[in-house]
N, C-alpha and C positions, 0 to 999 in steps of 0.2 A: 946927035942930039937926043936927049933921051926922055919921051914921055912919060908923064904920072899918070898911072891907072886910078881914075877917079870912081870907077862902080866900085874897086876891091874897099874902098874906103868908105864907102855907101853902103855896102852890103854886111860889109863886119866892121864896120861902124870902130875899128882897133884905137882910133884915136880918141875916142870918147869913153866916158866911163859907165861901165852897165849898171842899170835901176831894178834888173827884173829882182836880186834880191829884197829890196825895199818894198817892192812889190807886193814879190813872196811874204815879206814878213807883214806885210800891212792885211793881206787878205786871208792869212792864218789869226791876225788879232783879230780881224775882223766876226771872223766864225768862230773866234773862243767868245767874243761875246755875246754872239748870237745862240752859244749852247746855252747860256746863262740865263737867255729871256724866258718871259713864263710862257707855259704851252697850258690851253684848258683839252682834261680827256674829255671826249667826248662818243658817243655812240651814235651810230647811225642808224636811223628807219626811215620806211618806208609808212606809211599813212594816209588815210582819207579822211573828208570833213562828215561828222557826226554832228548830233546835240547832246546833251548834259542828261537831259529830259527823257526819258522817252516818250512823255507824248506830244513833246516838239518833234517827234519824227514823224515823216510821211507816213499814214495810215490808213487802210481798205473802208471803206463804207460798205457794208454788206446788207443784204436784203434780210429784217429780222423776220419776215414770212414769206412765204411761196407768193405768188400774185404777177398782174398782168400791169405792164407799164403802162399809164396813161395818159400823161404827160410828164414832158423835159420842164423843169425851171431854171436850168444854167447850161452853159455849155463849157466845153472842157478850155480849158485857159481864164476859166471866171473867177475874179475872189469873192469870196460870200464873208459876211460875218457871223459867228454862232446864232443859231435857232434859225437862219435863212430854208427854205424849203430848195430842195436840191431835185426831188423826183417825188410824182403822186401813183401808188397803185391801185389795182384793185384786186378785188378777192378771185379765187379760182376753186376754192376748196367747196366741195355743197354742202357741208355740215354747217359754211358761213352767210351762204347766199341770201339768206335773210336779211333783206333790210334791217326789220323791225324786231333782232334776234336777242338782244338785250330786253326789251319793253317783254316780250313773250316770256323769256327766262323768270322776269319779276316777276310775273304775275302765275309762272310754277311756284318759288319762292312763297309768294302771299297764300297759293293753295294750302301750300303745306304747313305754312306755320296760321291758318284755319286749321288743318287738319288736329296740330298740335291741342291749339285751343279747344279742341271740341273733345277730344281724349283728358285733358286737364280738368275738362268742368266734369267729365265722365267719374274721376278721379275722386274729384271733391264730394258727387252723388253715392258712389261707394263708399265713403268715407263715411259720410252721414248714414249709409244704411250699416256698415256694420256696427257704427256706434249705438243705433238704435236697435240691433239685433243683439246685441252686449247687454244693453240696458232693461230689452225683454227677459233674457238669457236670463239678465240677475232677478227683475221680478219675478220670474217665473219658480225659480229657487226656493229663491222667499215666502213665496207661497207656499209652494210644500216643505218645506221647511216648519211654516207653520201649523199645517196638516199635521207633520209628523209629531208636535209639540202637544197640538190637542190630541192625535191618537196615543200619546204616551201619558198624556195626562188621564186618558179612559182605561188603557191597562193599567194604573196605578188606581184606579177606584175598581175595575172590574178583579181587581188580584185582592182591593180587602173584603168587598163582594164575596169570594169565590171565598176568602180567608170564612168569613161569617157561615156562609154556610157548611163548608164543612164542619165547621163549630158543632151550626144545628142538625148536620146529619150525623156526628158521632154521638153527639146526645140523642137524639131520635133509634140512633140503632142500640146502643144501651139501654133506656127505657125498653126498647120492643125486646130485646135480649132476656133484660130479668121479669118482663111481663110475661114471655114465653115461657119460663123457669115457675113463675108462679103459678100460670095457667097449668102449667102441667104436676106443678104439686097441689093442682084443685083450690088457690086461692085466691082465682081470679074468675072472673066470666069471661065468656069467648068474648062479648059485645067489650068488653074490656080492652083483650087481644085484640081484637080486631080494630081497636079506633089506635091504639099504639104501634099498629103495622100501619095503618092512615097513614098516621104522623112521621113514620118510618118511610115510608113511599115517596112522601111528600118533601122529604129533608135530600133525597135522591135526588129527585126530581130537580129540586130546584138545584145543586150540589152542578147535575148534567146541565143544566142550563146556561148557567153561570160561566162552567168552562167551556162550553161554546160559544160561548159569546165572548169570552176571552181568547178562546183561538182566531174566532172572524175579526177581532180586533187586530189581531199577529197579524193576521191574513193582510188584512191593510195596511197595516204598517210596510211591508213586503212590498206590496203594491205600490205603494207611496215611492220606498226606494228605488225599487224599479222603474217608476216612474220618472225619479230625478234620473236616473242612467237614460233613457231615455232624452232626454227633455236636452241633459249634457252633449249626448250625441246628434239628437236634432240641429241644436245651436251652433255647435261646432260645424257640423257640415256647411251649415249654412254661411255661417262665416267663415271658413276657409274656402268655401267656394263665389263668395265676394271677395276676398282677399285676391285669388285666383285672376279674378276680373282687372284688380285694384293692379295686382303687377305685368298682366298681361299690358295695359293701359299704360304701366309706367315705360315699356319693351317699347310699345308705338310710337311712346313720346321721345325716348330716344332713338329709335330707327328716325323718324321724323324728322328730330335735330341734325341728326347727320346727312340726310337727304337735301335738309336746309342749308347745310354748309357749303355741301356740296354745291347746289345751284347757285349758292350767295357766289362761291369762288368760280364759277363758270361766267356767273353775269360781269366780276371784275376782271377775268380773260380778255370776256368777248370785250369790254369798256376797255381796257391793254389796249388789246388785237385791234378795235375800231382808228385809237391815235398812232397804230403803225402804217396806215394807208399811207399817210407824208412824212417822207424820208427827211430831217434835218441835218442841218453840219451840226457838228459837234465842235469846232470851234471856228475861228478864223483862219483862211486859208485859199489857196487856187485849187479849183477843181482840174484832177490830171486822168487823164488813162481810162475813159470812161469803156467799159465793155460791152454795155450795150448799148445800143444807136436809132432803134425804130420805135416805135407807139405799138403797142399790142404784145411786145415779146415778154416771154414768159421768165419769171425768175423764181430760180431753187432757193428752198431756205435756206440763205447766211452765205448765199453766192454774193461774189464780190460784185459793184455797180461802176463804183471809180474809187481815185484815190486822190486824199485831200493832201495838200502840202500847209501846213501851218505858216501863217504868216510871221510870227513873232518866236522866234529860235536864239536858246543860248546854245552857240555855236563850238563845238568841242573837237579835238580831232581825236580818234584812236589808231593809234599804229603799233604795229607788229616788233617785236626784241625776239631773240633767240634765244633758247634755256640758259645758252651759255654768261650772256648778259643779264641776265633777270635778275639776281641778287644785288648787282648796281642800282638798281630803279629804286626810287623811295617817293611814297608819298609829300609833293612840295618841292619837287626836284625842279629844276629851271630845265623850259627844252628852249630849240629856237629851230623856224619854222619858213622854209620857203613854199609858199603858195602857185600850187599852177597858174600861171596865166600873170605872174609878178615877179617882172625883171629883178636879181638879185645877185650880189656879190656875195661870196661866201669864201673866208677863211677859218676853215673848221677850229685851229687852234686859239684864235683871235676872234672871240665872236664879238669884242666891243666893236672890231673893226669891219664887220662886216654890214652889207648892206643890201635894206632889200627883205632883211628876215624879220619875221616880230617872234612876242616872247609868248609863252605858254608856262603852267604847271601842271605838275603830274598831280590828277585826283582819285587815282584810283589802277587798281592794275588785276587782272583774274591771275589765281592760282590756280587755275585749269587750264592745259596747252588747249590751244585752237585744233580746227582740220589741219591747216597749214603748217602744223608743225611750229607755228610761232605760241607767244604770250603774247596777247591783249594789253596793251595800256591806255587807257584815255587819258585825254589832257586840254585842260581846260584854257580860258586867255588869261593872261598876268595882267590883270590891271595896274597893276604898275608899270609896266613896259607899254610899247607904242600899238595901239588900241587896230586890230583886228579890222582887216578889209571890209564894206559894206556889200563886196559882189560876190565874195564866195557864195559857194551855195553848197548845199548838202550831196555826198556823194563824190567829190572834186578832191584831186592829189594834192600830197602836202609830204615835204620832206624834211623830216626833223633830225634833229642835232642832239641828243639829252646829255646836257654839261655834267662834268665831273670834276673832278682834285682838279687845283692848280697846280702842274710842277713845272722842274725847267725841262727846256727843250732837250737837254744829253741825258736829262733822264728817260723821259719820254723813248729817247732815238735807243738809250739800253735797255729799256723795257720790251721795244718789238725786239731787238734783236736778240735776247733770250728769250722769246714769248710769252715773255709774262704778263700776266691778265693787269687792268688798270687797276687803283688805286680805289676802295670801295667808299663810295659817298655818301658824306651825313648831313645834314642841314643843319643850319647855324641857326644858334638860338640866343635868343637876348635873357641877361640877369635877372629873375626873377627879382620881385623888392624881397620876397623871403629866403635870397642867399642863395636860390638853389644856381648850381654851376649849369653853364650852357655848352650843347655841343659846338665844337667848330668841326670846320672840313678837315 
């Protein structure tokens, strides 16, 4: 009797007909059209959370002067709103110890511009004298000037004077001439000669007088001018050494001025310096990190105290590309973005389909490599896309995606496998109404 081997027919199945080819062919159509689906390129970084702003970043509060703590107004995890007082000090320096060190400064101030005033009215007294030493100056001129008018007016009667007599001294010596000639041809008497020598004597006489008295006139005149020499240089001295006064006076008033400046901007220092005893926030924020901690400790100028964290932050992330990437990045570029600490799907090719990420734009990127051998890019939230965690916080990992071309997947799979770099991305632009063409990808 002969048995049927029931496993041989189980095992190689001879009596049925095989599928694996239908199989085969169904899972090679399968993956032709899965070359055919789109793939988005995409780049990978690395990233932490930023602000937009920089003075949405956390920032030092520093001491703007040396000084002694005197008391705390917050403590560290406090939020304050701007102008809240955060720490009070006091002075250390003794150049400041002054209470009343302002009140004193003014009232150097008011010395000085007294000082000013009393050199000014000095000013004006010189002024008045050299105008009245001007005004002497001229009368005094004038005066001999007038002198000289009347002594020229006497040399002009003492020259016809002197003209007359030599008149009658050359007729007086003619007569005595031919009265000698007679006398001596015996037609005259001596008493004769002798009263025509008188007359001769007498025409002398007076001839000598006359020009002395015409030279003592010279004489004065002389006199006179020498006198205006005089009189010029008297005045002169006199007034250049008022004058002398006049600008030594005007030198005080500006040494003065500027002594005056000087105090005026030491009194608005010390006015400064007095509203730096209380430290304000500068804006809204939690006080973090404070570095000192007691009543009495001493602080350096522009040593840091704490640090404020802004409350109100547009929140940006900057993440790191490699040179080799950096000609892909463009400003407006779409990234997509997994948040620490937020559960997330991610299919890099398919970023519709992923989940868990939100969107971001590129606003900005440095043409300067970092330390790290990277480029800088910042990127900001896409309000258009699903709107940005409310817990991140600044400082906090974030892993982005920065989308590129859409091509299909066999291109993509020929692309690594000759190493060729992706496809370079352009932002799409919508039709101007003036015609002008728009990029696409």
């Amino acid at each position: 009797m002969k048995y049927k081997i029931q496993s041989f027919d189980n095992v190689y199945r001879s009596d049925r007909q095989s599928t694996v080819k239908y199989w085969f062919t169904g899972i090679m159509l399968f993956l032709a059209v899965i070359l055919f689906l789109p793939w988005t390129q995409n780049i990978k970084a690395k990233g932490t959370i930023t602000t937009l702003y920089q003075e949405q970043r956390p920032q030092d509060i520093n001491s703007p002067i040396p000084g002694k703590i005197m008391k705390w107004w917050v403590k560290e995890g406090d939020f304050v709103k701007k102008g809240d007082t955060i720490l009070q000090i006091s002075e250390i320096k003794e150049d400041y110890l002054d209470p009343n060190l302002v009140g004193r400064t003014q009232q150097q101030v008011e010395a000085k511009k007294g000082t000013i005033n009393y050199y000014q009215s000095k000013i004006a007294t010189v002024a008045s004298q050299i105008e009245a030493l001007n005004s002497a100056k001229k009368l005094k001129i004038e005066q001999l000037n007038n002198k000289l008018r009347q002594l020229d007016n006497k040399l002009a009667g003492e020259r016809a004077e002197l003209q007359a007599a030599n008149n009658e001294f050359v007729l007086a010596k003619d007569q005595y001439e031919r009265q000698q000639k007679m006398f001596d041809d015996g037609l005259v008497s001596q008493t004769q000669l002798q009263q025509r020598n008188l007359s001769y004597q007498n025409a002398l006489a007076k001839k000598i007088m006359v020009e002395n008295k015409l030279a003592q006139t010279q004489q004065e005149v002389t006199n006179v001018k020498i006198e205006q020499n005089s009189v010029e240089q008297e005045y002169t001295e006199k007034i250049s050494k008022a004058e002398g006064e006049r600008f030594q006076s005007m030198s005080q008033i500006a040494t003065g001025q500027g002594d005056v400046a000087k105090l005026e901007n030491q009194v608005t220092n010390y006015t400064i310096r007095n509203g730096m005893y209380v430290i304000l926030a500068p804006q809204d924020g939690q006080i973090i990190q404070a570095k000192k901690s007691g009543i009495g400790e001493i602080l350096k100028d522009g040593e840091r105290i704490v640090v404020i964290v802004p409350t109100r932050v547009n929140y940006a992330v900057e993440m790191y590309v490699r040179p080799v990437d950096l000609p892909l990045i463009n400003v407006g570029q779409k990234v997509r973005f997994m948040f620490d600490g937020f559960p997330a799907i991610v299919f890099s090719g398919w970023p519709n389909t992923s989940y868990g990420t939100f969107g971001g734009k590129i606003v900005a990127f440095e043409n300067n490599i970092s330390p790290n051998g990277l480029f800088r890019v910042l990127v900001a939230e896409d309000t258009t896309d699903r709107q940005w965690p409310a817990q991140i916080k600044i400082g906090s990992g974030a892993s982005a995606i920065s989308l590129l071309k859409d091509v299909p997947i066999w291109y993509e799979l020929w692309r690594n496998i000759n190493g060729f770099p992706p496809d370079y991305y352009t932002l799409e632009e919508p039709i101007s109404k003036d015609g002008d063409k728009a990029k696409t990808k």
